[in-house]
N, C-alpha and C positions, 0 to 999 in steps of 0.2 A: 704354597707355604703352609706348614703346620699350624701357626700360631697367626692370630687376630692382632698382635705388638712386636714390637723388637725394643732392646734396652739399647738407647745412644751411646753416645760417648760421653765420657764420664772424665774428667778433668785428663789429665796423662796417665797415672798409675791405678787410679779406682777402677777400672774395665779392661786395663791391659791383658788380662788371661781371661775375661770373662766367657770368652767361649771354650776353654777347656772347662768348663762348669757346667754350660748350659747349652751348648751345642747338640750334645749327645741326647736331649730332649725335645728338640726341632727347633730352639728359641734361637733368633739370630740376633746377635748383639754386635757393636760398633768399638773397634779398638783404635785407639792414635796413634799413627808412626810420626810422630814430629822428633822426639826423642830418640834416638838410636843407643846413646848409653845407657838407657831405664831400660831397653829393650834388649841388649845384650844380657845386662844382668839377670833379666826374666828366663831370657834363651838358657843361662847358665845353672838358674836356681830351678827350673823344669825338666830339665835335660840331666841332671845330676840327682833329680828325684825321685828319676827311674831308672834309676841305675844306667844310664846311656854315659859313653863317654863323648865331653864338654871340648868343642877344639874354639878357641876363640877367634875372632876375627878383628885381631889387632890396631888400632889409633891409625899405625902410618901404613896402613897395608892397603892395597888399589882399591878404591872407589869403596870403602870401611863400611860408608852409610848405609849405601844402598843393597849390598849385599847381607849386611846386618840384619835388615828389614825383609830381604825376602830369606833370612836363612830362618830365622824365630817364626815368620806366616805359614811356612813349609815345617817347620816342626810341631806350631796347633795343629797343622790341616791333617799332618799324620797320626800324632794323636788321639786328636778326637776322631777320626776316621776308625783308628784303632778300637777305641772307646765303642764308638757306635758299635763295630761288627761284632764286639765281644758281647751289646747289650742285648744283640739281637739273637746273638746266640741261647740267651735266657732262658728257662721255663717260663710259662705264664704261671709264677707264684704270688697270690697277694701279698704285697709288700715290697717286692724286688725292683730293681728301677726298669725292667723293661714292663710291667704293672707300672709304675709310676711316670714311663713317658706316656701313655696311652689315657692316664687318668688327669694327667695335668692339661691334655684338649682341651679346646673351647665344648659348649657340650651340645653344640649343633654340628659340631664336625663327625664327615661321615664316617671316618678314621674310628673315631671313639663309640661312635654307635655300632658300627661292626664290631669292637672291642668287647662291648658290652653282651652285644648277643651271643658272642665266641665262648662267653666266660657263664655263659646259662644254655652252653651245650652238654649236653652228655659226653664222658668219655668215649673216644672213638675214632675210627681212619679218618671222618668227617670234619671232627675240629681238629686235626690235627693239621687236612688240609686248610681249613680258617684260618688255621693260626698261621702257615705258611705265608699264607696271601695278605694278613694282615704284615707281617714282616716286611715282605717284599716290598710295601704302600708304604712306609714308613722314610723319614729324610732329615735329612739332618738341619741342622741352623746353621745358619750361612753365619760365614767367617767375612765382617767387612770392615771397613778401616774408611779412619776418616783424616783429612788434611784440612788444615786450617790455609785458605790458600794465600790470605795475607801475610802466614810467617813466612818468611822466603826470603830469610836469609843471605845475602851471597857472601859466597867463601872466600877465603882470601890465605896466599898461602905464606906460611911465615910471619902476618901482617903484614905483606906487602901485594905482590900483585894478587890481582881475581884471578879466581883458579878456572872461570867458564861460566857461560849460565846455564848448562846445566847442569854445576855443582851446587846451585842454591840449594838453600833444605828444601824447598817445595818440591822441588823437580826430582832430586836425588829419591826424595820418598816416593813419588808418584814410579819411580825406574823399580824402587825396589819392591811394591806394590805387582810393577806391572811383568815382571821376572819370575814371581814367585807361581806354584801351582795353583794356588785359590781359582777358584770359579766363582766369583762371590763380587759384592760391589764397594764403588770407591766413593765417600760420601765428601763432595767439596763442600763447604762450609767458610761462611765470613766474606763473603763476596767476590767479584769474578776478578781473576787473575790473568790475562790474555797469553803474557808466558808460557802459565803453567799450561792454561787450557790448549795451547798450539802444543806442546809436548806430546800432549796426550795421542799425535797423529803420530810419534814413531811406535807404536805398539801393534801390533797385529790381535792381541786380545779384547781389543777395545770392537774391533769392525764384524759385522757377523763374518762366519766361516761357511764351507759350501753348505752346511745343511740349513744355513741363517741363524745360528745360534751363537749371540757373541758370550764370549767365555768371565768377560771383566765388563761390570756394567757400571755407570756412570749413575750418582743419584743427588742431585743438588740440595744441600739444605736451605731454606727461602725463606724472606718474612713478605713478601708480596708478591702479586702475581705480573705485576710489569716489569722486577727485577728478574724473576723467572724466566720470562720469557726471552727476553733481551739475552739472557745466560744460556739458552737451550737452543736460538737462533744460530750464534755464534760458534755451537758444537756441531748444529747439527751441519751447517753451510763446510765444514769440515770432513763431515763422515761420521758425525760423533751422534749418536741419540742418546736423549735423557731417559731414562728408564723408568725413573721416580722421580715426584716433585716431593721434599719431605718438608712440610711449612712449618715453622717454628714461631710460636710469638715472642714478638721482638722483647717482654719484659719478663714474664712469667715463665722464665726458663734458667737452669743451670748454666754455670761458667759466663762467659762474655756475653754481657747484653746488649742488642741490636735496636734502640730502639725504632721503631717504623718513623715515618713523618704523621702521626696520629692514627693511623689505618690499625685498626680492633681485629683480632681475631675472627670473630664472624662475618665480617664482611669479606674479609679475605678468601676466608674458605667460599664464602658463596661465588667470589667471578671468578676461583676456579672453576664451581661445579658449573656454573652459566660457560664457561668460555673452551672450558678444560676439550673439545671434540674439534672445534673451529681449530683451537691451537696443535692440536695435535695433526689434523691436515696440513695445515700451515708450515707445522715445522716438518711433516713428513716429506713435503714436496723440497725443501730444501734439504734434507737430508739424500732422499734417492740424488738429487743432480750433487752434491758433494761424494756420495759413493761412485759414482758414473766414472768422476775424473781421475778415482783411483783403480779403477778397471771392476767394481762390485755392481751388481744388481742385486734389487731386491725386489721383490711383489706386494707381499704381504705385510702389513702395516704393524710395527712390533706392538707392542703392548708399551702401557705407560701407566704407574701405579700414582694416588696422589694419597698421600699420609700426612697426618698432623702430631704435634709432641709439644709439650711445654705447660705446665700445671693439670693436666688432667688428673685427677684423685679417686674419682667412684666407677663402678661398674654404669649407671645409669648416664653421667658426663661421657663416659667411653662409647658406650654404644649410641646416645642420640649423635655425638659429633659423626661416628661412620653412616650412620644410617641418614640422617638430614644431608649431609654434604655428600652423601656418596662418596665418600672414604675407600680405601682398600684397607690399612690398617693405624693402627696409631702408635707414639711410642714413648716407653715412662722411664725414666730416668733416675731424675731422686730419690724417688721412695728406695729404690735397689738399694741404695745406700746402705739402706737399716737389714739388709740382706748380706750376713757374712759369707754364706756360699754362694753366692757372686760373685761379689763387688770389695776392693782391699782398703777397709778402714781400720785402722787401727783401735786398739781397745780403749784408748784414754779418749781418742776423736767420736769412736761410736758412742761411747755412754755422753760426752753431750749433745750432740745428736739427740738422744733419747730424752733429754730432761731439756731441750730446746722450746722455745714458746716462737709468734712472728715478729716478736721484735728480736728476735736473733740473727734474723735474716733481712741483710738490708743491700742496696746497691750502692756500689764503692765506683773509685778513680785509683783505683791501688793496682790497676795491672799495667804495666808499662807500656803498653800497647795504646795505650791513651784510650783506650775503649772502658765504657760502663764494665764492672765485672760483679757478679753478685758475691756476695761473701759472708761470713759466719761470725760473728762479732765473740769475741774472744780466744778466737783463734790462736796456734801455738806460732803460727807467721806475724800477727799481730801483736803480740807480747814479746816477739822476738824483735821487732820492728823498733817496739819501743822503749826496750832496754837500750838498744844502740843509740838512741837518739838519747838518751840520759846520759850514757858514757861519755856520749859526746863524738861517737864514730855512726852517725847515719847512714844507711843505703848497708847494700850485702856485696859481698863478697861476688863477683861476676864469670864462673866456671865455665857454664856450657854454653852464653851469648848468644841462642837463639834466640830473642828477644832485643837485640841491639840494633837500633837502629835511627839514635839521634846524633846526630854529625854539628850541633850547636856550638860545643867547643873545642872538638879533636877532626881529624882526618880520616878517620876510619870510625865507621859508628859502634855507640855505646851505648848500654843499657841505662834508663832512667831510673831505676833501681839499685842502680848498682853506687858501691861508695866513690868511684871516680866521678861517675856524672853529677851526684848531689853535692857532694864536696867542692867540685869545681860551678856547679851555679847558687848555694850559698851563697859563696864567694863572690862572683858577680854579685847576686843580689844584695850585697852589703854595700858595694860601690853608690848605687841606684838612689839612695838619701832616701831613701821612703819611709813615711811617719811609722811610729811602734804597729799599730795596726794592721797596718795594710803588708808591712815586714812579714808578720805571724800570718798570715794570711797567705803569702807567698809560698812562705818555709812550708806550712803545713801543706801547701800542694804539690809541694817535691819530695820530701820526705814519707808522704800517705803511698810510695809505691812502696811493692814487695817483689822480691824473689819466687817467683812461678814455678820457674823451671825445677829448682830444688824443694820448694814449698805442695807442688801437685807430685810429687815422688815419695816424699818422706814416709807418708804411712803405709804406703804400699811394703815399702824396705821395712818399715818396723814391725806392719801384720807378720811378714814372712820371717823376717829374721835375718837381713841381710844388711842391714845397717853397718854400715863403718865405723869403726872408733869413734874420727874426729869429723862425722858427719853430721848435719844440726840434724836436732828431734822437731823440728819447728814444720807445723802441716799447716797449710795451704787448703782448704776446702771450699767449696763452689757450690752447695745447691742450688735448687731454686727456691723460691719462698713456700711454695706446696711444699716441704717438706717438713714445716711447722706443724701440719693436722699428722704426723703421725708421730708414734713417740713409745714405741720398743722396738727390740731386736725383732724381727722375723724371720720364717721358714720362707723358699723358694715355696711350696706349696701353697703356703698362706699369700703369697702377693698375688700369685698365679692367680690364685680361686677369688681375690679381690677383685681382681681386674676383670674377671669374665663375671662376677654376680654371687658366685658361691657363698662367698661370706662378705662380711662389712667387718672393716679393721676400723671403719670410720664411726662405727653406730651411736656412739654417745658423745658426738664430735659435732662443735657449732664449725661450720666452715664454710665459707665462700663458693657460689658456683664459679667453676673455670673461668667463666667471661668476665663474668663480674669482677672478679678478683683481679684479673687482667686491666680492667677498666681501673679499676679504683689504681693500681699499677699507673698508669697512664697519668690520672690527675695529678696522683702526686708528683709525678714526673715533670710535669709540664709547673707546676707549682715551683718545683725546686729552677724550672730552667728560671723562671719570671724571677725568681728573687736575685738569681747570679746575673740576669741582664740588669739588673738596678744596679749595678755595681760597675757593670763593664756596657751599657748603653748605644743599641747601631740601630740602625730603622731596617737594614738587612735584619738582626735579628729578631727584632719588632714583627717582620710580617711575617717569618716563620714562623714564628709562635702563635699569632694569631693564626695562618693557615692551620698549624695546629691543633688547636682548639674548635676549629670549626670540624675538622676531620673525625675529632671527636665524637661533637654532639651529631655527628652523620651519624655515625655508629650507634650511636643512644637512639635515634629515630630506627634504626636499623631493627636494634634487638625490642622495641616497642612495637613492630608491625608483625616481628616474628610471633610473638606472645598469641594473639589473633590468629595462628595457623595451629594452637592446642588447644581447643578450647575444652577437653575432658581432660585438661592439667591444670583449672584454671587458678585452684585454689594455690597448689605448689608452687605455680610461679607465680601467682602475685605475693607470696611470701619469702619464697624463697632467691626471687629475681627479680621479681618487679618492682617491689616497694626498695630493697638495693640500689635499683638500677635508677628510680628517682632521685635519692639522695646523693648517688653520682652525677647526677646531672644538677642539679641544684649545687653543690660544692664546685662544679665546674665554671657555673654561670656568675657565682662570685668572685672567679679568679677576671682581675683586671690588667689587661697587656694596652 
């Protein structure tokens, strides 16, 4: 790989073309097939941009979705294929972007140190063969895609019978995924799915081929290393290897948050790096006898990358987490945001972004998914939210129904967001006699959801210009809380050169170290659950929370032992982490469960 990062994914529409941007520069980035009609319309608004003619791939037409999915992955991968061969064709002029993929390297890479000495040659047959050979070495960014694999949907035809399970959304993405030309990886995310993951055995791109090189690799997103494992068993006892473990903290990350059962980020990464060689035997020898049964052998033990993502903010947090954990790479997400050539925010959603502080970013119950989701407080989903409930028509309009899946008062499931499902358990809860109190208390936990599906698309349609008449303007955005320490617009260059050390976009910035931040994340967390259990009282949720808490202050012993392994850092971190990292623990030790 080119690059030391890759950009996640980014709600639905913020990353959906991000690799026509930045592919062509070796950077790999993460796009969502959950959506097929956000996806068509990209395929339409890309395809027409270059002058290509647009044939669509029609609502009632065979298997819509999936072929959807792999016709738009096969129009990037041509593209930016395109893109690349033409960059390479370049002169080496300062300035021109085949000069600016070689300069946006890491600046230990051997790619750009050859680059370097190329360009302090003499004119001549010499450099012109360098230049060749630097060309040749040069690779693009992987094109990868990610499935949430608890949306999974099942289809239903007419509203009446199931059309199959493998029309579910999960499966139909994973078909149109696994159809498509990519050579690039599939990123499961949100926990294991036994379904989908058994799918994954009708694909032949998934299994190495005679030269042992599989073509579509497998890379699970994780927040601990027992759920990992249990997830990579299971594939590999199939035929399937995990390529990548990519660990995500459960709090201090964009869109849906995960939280752990107390397990901190450092500790995590550490029984990977303890265990990461054991497990990798482990699941190898299951793996070869899952290949056996399918008539494959193998020798040689593949490789397996292990990467971290979720609040990292400075060159120095970037590099001690690869370097201490032995890392392969890490990945940043929200800052991209504030990166127009990237990432599709529209212009009213980017400038608050920009004048954003950390109480703008807070963790909600607003995604129907009944999952934690982080969210941006004054958003145009939020204001839109709240007019309807003024009107007196609460919940949204229900279109695209990937998200339906509460069966409480209908026969066929329905979105919690949506104006049937609120409308009908008001309703109910008016029956119920419940004091004034405890009423509003109810309402506001039904009503606090939003429309996702239409909410994570809107700016992307507005950045571009593809909005509908009578389509809302109402955005849906998802950072993470790291995206309070930054606060203008950026260049692709300038994030690049942040990330590897070049420049500080942070330099006159009070901010949090990663973990810490994570932690203090955690207290409050665990804060808020104790006061919702005074209200709703079980001794089941009594000792989780206590086991909670205890997991915690593990962690806090955890990052106190670490400190003792720098001791020519010592002032920094007892400044900057140390003295922190007490006052978390002291805040922790006053919470009473």
């Amino acid at each position: 790989m080119a690059h030391k990062f890759h950009i996640p994914v980014l709600g639905l529409g913020f990353s959906i073309d991000s690799p026509l941007k930045v592919a062509i520069y070796g950077i790999s980035s993460v796009v969502s097939i959950v959506d097929d009609e956000l996806i068509e319309r990209m395929r339409e608004y890309h395809t027409k941009l270059r002058g290509e003619v647009f044939t669509p791939i029609l609502k009632q037409s065979f298997d819509k979705r999936a072929r959807r999915i792999t016709c738009y992955l096969n129009m990037m991968l041509r593209m930016v294929t395109k893109d690349f061969e033409e960059l390479k064709q370049l002169p080496f002029e300062s300035g021109n972007d085949l000069c600016r993929y070689f300069e946006l390297l890491p600046d230990d890479s051997q790619l750009k140190h050859g680059y370097e000495l190329m360009m302090d040659y003499p004119d001549g047959e010499r450099k012109t063969i360098f230049q060749n050979i630097l060309r040749n070495r040069m690779e693009m960014g992987s094109i990868d895609v990610n499935i949430m694999s608890k949306v999974d949907r099942v289809n239903h035809e007419n509203g009446a019978g199931v059309t199959g399970d493998e029309e579910s959304d999960a499966l139909t993405a994973l078909r149109g995924f696994a159809n498509s030309r990519l050579n690039s990886s599939l990123i499961l995310s949100a926990g294991m799915n036994p379904r989908l993951y058994s799918y994954i055995e009708q694909f032949n791109d998934f299994f190495p081929d005679e030269n042992n090189i599989i073509q579509k690799k497998i890379i699970l997103k994780v927040s601990d290393f027992r759920s990992a494992f249990i997830q990579a068993k299971f594939l590999a006892k199939k035929g399937i290897w995990v390529s990548e473990f990519r660990v995500e903290s459960g709090l201090n990350c964009g869109g849906h948050a995960f939280a752990t059962a107390g397990y901190l980020l450092g500790p995590i990464l550490e029984e990977f790096k303890q265990n990461k060689h054991q497990m990798k035997e482990d699941l190898f020898s299951l793996y070869t006898t899952g290949l056996k049964e399918k008539g494959i052998s193998i020798d040689d033990l593949p490789n397996q990358r292990i990467s971290v993502q979720g609040g990292i903010g400075t060159a120095a947090e970037n590099d001690f987490l690869i370097k201490h954990y032995q890392l392969d790479s890490t990945g940043w997400g929200s800052p991209f945001l504030l990166v127009p050539e990237v990432t599709n925010v529209d212009e009213s959603t980017l400038q608050q972004l920009t004048n954003a502080n950390e109480d703008s970013y807070y963790l909600s119950n607003s995604s129907p998914l009944g999952v934690l989701f982080n969210n941006f407080k004054n958003s145009g989903i939020d204001k839109e939210r709240l007019d309807r409930i003024k009107k007196g028509k609460p919940g949204s309009p229900c279109k695209k129904k990937y998200l339906c899946t509460n069966t409480e008062f209908t026969e066929l499931p329905i979105c919690t967001a949506s104006r049937e499902y609120q409308h009908l358990k008001i309703n109910d809860l008016k029956t119920k006699g419940l004091p004034i109190s405890a009423f509003e208390k109810e309402l506001e936990k039904v009503t606090e959801k939003v429309c996702l599906c239409e909410g994570l698309c809107s700016s992307t349609y507005q950045k571009i210009g593809i909005l509908k008449p009578k389509e809302s303007k109402a955005v849906a955005i998802c950072p993470g809380p790291n995206l309070a320490y930054f606060s203008r617009v950026y260049s692709l260059d300038e994030m690049v050169g942040h990330i590897y050390g070049r420049e500080n976009l942070l330099e006159k910035v009070q901010r949090p170290n990663v973990l810490i931040k994570e932690l203090d994340l955690y207290v409050n967390y665990l804060n808020t659950e104790i006061k919702m259990m005074m209200d709703d009282f079980t001794e089941k949720k009594c000792a989780q929370l206590a086991k909670f808490k205890i997991q915690l202050l593990a962690g806090i012993d955890y990052y106190k032992s670490l400190f003792t392994q720098f001791p020519e850092s010592v002032t920094f971190f007892k400044d900057r982490f140390y003295s922190p990292l007490l006052s978390a623990e002291s805040a922790l030790n006053k919470l009473f469960i």
